[in-house]
C-alpha positions as CSV (number, residue, x, y, z in Angstrom):
1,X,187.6,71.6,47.6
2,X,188.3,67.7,47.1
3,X,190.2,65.9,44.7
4,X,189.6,62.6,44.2
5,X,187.9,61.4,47.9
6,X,191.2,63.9,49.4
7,X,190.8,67.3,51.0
8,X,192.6,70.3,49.0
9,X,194.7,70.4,52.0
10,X,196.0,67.2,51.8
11,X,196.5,67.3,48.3
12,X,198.4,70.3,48.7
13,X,201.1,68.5,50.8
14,X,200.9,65.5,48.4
15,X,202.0,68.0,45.7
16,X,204.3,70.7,45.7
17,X,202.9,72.5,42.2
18,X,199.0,71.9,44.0
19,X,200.6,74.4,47.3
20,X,202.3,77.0,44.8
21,X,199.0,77.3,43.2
22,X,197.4,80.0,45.7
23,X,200.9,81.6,45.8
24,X,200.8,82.7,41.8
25,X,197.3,83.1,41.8
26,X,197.7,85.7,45.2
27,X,200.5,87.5,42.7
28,X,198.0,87.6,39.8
29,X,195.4,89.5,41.9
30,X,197.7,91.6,43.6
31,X,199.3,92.9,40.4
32,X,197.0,93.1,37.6
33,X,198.1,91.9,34.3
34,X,200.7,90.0,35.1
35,X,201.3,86.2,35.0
36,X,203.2,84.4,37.4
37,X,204.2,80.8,38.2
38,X,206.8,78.4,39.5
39,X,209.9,76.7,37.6
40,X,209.8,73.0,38.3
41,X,212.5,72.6,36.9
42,X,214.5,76.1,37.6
43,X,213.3,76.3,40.7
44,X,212.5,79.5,40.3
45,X,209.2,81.5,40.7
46,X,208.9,83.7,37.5
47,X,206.3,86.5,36.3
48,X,205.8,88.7,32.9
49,X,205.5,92.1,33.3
50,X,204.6,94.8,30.9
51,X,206.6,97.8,32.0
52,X,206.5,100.9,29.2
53,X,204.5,98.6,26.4
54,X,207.3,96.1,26.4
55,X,206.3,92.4,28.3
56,X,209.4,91.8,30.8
57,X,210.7,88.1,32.2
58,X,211.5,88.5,35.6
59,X,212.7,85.5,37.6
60,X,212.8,85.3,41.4
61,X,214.1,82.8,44.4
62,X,211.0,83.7,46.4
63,X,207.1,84.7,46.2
64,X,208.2,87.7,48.1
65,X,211.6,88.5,46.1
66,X,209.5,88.0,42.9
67,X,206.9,90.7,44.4
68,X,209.7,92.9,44.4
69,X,210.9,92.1,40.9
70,X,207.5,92.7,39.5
71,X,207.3,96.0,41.6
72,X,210.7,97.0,40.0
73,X,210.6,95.2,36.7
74,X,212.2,98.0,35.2
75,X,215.5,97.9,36.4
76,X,215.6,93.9,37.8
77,X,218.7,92.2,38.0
78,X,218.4,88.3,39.2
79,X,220.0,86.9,40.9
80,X,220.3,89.2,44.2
């Protein structure tokens, strides 16, 4: 992909919200129904997660922590 004459690569190290990108859309696929994205301003990766009909905020300090959150939404403290 190019944006603007500038390989997606590149762009992705211009931009830290370009690189996070392919990190929420991995968590997307992985867990169906739930949406996911990166704080800019909490520095925080977060994800709603419907757990027992009820949608859940779950807010992690890492892709991988937040796979665990949305894995265990139902009983999620943050911070760890």
């Amino acid at each position: 992909m190019r944006m603007m004459g500038v390989s997606w690569v590149a762009a992705a190290s211009m931009s830290p919200e370009i690189s996070r990108r392919p990190v929420t859309a991995q968590i997307e696929r992985e867990f169906s129904g739930v949406v996911a994205w990166y704080g800019t301003v909490t520095q925080a990766w977060w994800a709603v997660v419907r757990v027992r009909g009820k949608h859940l905020l779950v807010e992690a300090k890492s892709p991988s922590e937040l796979r665990e959150a949305i894995v265990t939404a139902r009983g999620w403290t943050w911070p760890r």
